[in-house]
N, C-alpha and C positions, 0 to 999 in steps of 0.2 A: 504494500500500500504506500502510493506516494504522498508528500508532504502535504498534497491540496485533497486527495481522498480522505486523507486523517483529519483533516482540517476541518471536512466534509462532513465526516463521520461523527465530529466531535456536537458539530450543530445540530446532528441529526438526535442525539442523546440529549446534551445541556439544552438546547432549546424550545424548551416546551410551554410553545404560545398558541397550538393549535386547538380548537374549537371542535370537540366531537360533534354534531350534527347531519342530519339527514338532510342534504343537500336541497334546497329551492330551486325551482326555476321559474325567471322573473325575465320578464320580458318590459323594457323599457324605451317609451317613443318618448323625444320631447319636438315640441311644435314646429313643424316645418319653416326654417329662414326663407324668407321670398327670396327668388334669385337677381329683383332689380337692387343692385348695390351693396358692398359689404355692410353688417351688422356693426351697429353700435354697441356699446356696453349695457344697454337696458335689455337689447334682444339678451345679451348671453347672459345675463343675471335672470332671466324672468323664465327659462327654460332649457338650454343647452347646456350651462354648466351645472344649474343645481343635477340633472339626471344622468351628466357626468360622473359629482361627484358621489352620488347614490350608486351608482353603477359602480364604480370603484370600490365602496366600502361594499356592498353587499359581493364585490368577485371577493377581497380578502378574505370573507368568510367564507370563503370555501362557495359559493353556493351557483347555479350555472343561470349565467345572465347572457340577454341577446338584449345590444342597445345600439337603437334602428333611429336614424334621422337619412333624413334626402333635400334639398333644394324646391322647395315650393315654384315653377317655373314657368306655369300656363297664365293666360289673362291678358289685361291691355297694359301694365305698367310696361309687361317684357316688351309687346309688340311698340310701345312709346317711345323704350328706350332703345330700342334696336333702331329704332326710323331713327332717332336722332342721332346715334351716332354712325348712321349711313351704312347699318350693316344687317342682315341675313337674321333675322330672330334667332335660328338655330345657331348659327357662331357664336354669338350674342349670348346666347345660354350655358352653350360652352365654356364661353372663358368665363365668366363669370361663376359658373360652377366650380369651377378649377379651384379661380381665387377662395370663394367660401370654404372648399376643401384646405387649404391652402393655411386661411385663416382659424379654423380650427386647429389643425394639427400644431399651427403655433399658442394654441393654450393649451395642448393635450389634451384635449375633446376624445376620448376613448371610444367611439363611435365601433360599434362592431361592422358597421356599413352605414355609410353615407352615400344613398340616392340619391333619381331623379325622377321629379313627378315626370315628362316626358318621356322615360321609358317606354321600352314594349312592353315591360312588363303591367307599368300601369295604365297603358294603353287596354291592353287586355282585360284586366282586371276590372276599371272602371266599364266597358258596354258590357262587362257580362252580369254587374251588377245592377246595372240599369236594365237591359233586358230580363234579370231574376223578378225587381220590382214591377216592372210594367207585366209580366206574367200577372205577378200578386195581384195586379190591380190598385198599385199604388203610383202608378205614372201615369198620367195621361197628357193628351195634347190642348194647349188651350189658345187662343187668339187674346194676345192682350195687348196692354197700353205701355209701351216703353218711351222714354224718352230719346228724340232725335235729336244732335246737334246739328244744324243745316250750315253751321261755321266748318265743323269738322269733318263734315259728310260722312256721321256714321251714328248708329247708334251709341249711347253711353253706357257702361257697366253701371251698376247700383254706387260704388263710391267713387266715382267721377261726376254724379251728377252732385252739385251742393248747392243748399238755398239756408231757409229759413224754417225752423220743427215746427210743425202746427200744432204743437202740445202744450213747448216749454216757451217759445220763438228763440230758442240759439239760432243765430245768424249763418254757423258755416257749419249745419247739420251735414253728412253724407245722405247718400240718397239710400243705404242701408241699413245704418242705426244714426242716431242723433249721439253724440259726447257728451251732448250738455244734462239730459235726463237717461240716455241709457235705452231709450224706448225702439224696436225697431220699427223702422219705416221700409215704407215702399217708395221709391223714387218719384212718382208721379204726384206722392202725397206735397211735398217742398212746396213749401211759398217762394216765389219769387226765385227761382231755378234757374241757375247757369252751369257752364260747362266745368268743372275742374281740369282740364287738357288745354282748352285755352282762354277762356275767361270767358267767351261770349255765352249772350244770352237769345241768342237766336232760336227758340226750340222751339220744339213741338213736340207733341204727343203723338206718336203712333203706333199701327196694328205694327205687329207682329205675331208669328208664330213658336211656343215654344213650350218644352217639356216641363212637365209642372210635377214635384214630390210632393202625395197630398199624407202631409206632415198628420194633417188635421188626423184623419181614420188610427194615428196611433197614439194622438196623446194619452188616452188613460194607459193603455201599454207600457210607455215613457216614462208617465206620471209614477207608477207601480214601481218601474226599474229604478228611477233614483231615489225615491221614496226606502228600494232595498239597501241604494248604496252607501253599508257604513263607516267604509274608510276614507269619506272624503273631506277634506275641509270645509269647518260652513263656509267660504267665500263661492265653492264652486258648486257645491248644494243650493246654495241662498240665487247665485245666477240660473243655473236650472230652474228653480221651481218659479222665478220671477215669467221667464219665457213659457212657461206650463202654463202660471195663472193667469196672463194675459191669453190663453187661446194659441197652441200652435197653428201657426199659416200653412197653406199649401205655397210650396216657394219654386221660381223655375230654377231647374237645374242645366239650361243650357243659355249659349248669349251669341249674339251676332258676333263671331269671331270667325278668323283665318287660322291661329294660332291656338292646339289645346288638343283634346284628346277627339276623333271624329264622333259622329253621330249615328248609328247604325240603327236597323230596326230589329224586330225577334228574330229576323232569320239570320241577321249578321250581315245586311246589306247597307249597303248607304244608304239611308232612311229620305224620302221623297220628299222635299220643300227643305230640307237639313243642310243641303249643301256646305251651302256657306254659312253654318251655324257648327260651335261646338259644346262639350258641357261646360258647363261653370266651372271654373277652378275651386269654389270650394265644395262641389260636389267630388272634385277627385282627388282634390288634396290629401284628405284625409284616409281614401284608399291608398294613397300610396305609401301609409305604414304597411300594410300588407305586401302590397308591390315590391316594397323596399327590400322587403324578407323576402320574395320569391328572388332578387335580382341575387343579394349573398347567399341565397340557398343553388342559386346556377352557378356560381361559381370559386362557392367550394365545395361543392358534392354533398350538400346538406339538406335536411327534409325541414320545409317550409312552415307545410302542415301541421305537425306536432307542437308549433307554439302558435296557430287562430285558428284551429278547428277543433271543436272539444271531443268530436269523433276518432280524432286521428291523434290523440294523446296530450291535448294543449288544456284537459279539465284540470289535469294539477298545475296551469301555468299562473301564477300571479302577474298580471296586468298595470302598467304604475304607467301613465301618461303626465307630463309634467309642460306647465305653457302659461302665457300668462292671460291675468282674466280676463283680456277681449278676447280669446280664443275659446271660453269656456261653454257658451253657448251651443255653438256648430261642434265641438265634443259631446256634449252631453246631450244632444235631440238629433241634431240632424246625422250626425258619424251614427251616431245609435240605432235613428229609424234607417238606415241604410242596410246595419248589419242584422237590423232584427226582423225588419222586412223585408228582407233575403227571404228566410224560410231556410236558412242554414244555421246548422251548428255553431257561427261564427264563436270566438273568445271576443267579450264586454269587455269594456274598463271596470276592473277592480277597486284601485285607489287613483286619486286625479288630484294632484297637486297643483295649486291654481297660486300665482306670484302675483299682487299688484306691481304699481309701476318702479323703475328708479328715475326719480328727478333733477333737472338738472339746472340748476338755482329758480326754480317758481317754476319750470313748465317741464313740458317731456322732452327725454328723448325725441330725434326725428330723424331718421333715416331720408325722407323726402325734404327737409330741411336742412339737413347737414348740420344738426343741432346737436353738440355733445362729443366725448369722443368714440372714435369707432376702433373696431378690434384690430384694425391694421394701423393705426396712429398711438394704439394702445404701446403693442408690442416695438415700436419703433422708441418709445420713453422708459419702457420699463422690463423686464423679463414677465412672465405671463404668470408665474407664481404671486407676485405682488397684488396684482388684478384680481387672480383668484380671491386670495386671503379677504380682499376688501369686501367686494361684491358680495359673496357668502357672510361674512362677518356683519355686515349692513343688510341681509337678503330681506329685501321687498316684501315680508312675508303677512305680518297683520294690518298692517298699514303701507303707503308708499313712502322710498324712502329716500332721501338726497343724498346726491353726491355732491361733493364739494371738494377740492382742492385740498383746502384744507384739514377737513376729516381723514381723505386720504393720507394725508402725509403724519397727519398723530398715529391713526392707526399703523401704519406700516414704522414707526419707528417705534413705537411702544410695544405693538404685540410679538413682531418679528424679527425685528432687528435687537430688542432692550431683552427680551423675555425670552424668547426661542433661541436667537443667535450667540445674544452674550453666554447664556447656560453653554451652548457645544461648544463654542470656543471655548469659555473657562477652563471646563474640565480637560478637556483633552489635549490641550494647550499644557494644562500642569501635570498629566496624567506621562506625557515626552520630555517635559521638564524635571520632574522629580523620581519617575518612576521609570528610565529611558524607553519610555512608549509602549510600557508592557501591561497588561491589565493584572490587578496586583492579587495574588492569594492568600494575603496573612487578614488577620483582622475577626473581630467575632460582633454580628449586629447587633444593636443596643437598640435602646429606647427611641433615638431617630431614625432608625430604619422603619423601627415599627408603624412609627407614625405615619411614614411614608408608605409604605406596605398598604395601610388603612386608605390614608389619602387615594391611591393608584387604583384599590378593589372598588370604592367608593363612587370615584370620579369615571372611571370605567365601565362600568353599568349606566350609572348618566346619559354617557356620550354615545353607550349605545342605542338605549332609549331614545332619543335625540334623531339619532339618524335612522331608528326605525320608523321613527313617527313623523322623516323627510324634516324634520322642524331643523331648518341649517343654521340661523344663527343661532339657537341656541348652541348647536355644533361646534360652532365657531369657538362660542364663549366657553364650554364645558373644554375645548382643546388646550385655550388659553390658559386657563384654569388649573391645568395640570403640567402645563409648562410653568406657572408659576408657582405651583407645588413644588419642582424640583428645585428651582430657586432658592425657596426658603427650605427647603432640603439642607442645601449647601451650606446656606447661612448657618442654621442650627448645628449642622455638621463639624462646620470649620476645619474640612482635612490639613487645609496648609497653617492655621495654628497649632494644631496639634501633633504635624509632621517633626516641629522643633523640639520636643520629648518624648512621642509615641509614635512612630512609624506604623504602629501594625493599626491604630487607632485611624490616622490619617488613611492607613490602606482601606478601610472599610467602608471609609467617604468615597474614596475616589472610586473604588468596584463597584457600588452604590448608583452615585452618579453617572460611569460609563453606560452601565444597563439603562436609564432613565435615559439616555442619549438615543439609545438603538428602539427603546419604547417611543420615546417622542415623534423620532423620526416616523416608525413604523405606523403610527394615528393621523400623521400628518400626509401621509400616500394620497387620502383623498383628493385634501384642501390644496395641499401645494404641494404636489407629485416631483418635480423637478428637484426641486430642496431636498426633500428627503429622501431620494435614490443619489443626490451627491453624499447625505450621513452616513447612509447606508453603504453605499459602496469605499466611503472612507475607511469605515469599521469591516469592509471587506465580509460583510452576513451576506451571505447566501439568497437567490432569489426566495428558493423554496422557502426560505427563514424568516419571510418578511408577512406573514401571515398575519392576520389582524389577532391582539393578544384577548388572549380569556381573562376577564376579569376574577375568576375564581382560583388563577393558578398562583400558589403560593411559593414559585421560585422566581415569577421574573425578576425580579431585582437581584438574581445572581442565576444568570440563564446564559451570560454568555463564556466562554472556555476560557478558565483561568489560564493565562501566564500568554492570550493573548496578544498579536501586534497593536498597537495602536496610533493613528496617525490624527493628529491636528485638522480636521477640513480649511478650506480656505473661508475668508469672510465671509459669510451667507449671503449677508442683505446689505445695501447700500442705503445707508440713512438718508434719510429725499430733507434736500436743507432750502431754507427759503427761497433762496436765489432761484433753485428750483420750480418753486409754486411758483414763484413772479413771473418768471418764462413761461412756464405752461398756462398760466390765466390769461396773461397776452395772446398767447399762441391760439387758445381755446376759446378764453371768453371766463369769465368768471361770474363774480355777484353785478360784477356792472356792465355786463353784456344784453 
């Protein structure tokens, strides 16, 4: 056996942080990024990252995750932005997909597959579930009243048209929901209605023809299923049963477009007067979680079916969908009467994790504004670990919640830089100083170990609790929490006082503290993944070794192989100092933008 097999061997014994458990399988979507322009920091706070970082902590426990996101890609913003920058909608998607791929993998977005609504796959998928429903009897064809721009010569999508709500009178209502009271509307309902494409107000009302999902035939069905659903937060309960009590609509599911998934009839043909019509993007958006899973089930030789068909093995899948709550509606009714008015087995949303906003000094985010910063300006100021920590640690979650310049910058020098980073420097900084870098064996735990012990079993169940109930800033704070436990470890410890007459006393601090090092790190995998595979791979632990720890094991704080290499990491985190914030508030915009 050579020196990294023993090495191997030794982790395999001393390290007992695994989790007996009968493995889950949990299938995880968070809400499709539209593909017109990179995402801000609201989109990956309110969805992509929190189901990240859930995906991550629930792989450490062992348990088998599939976590599905794709490119939202149909509709008029794409076909808008392709005319304007004089290019091929299809190219146009392309690179832009690329980039979103692109921008993900620079936060570690752990995506088991990142699709495209535009696929074959959900090509496929979405006419064949329109042709299940119009079997059912819940499709049909109706002549109704859309709005025309005769500026634009074309019809208008529901939020391209804006006026004034005939309920509350907000002024720049869409022509789908109104912002101002939340109520949805019908396009045709607006006062005083202009284009959003180009401001004019030249319209009219006209026929058309198109596919109508009569919503209405399954409200009490609807009403029933989330009335059962009880692992969801009241935010996404409370928006459900708002759209219940108001009367679900029969809503059309197609729109005068070039650009989108075709129109077919039951037999699978090009459906007559459809031509030049396709479905709504948010009738296939939301199939394209499904699509998404057939596209990584083609290729890597995976069966699709076993997590959304409860016939074909997906009744012990746990379901977590995660988005923020303007998406919660068209989840919770319309995705629903899709899959339930199939007359298929489909796999429901389980639990549905609904984020309010992040703000950005008095107003939102805006992607079509260019309001805030976005994930590719992000990573250009700071490493993507930083971002994480914040956004999570601030997460949108019972209220909305502001970003500020400022906040960022206490938070990331207080929680990560003062608290997490001073801790693994200290020690192992004196661990190569006084002990030439070897993890030390003499010493016998006293009264502050124990405490510690307590504090870690304590705080450990916490944090687990926390992340199984998706509640991340509390996550946030129960992590911090226990990086400050080890702190005052230290403090009460005092190795290098008592190094000056007790050696084997000071050795018990520092043995102490290195395990708290390789724990820390190991809690931290979710929230800031990059940080902690450099601790990790400092201390040179084993991937297999990095397993999320049992709060009931009563060796971790002497779990890793005595007598030990030990190496110093480099500084973790770079203290963000005013000069800083001045440049980025000019740069971005601050309180007086």
């Amino acid at each position: 056996m050579n020196a990294e097999e023993l090495r191997a061997a030794e982790y395999s014994e001393l390290w007992k942080i695994f989790i007996v458990m009968t493995p889950r399988r949990i299938l995880i979507t968070s809400a499709l990024p539209y593909i017109n322009g990179i995402k801000h920091l609201g989109n990956l706070a309110g969805s992509m990252l929190p189901a990240d970082i859930y995906a991550r902590f629930q792989r450490l426990r062992g348990h088998d995750v599939l976590y599905i996101c794709a490119t939202d890609e149909h509709g008029t913003p794409a076909e808008l932005a392709a005319q304007a920058g004089n290019m091929d909608v299809r190219i146009y998607c392309d690179e832009q997909h690329q980039i979103q791929r692109d921008a993900g993998a620079g936060f570690n977005l752990s995506y088991d597959w990142f699709g495209r609504s535009s696929s074959p796959e959900n090509h496929a998928r979405t006419q064949y579930f329109a042709r299940l429903l119009e079997q059912n009897g819940l499709i049909e064809e109706r002549t109704s009243k859309q709005v025309y721009s005769v500026d634009d010569g074309r019809f208008l999508p529901d939020r391209y048209v804006e006026g004034t709500c005939p309920d509350c009178g907000y002024e720049k209502a869409r022509g789908d929901q109104c912002d101002g009271c939340g109520r949805l509307l019908d396009p045709v309902e607006l006062i005083n209605p202009y284009s959003a494409v180009s401001g004019g107000r030249n319209i009219e009302i006209r026929d058309t023809a198109h596919l109508f999902l009569l919503q209405s035939k399954l409200q009490d069905r609807i009403r029933e299923w989330v009335n059962n659903s009880h692992d969801w937060p009241q935010l996404a309960k409370s928006i459900a049963l708002k759209w219940i009590d108001e009367g679900l609509r029969d809503r059309a599911i197609t729109r005068d477009l070039s650009w989108g998934v075709p129109v077919l009839d039951t037999d699978g043909q090009p459906r007559k007067g459809f031509e030049d019509k396709v479905f709504y993007v948010w009738f296939d958006a939301p199939i394209e979680y499904i699509a998404a899973t057939e596209e990584w089930a083609n290729r890597t030789d995976s069966d699709w079916k076993r997590w959304w068909l409860t016939d074909e093995g997906a009744d012990d899948v746990e379901y977590v969908e995660f988005m923020g709550k303007d998406n919660v509606a068209f989840h919770t009714v319309s995705f629903p009467v899709t899959l339930l008015g199939s007359g298929k087995p489909w796999k429901t949303v389980d639990r549905l994790k609904a984020f309010n906003w992040v703000t950005w000094y008095g107003g939102k985010f805006s992607t079509s504004n260019q309001r805030g910063v976005f994930m590719d300006q992000a990573l250009d100021l700071l490493p993507a670990d930083y971002w994480r920590w914040y956004l999570m640690a601030n997460a949108p979650e019972g209220s909305d919640a502001a970003f500020t310049w400022e906040g960022f910058q206490a938070s990331i020098n207080s929680d990560l830089a003062n608290v997490l980073g001073n801790f693994v420097n200290r020690i192992t900084k004196y661990t190569v100083s006084k002990f030439a870098g070897t993890l030390p064996t003499s010493g016998t735990p006293g009264e502050d170990e124990a405490w510690m012990a307590e504090e870690l079993k304590n705080r450990l169940t916490a944090l687990n609790e926390h992340y199984e109930q998706m509640e991340f800033r509390k996550a946030a704070a129960e992590t911090r929490a226990l990086w400050a436990a080890g702190n005052e470890y230290l403090t009460r410890a005092e190795p290098w006082v008592k190094y000056k007459n007790d050696v084997d006393a000071a050795a018990i601090g520092v043995r102490t503290g290195l395990n708290l090092v390789a724990i820390f790190a190991i809690i931290a995998q979710p929230l800031i993944p990059e940080t902690a595979k450099t601790i990790l791979d400092t201390l040179g632990i084993p991937d297999e070794n990095r397993a999320w720890p049992d709060a009931d094991d009563t060796n971790l704080l002497d779990a890793l192989p005595h007598n030990m290499t030990v190496q110093a990491p480099p500084v973790l985190f770079q203290k963000i100092e005013d000069a800083m914030v001045a440049a980025w508030s000019e740069q971005f915009g601050g309180s007086d933008a």
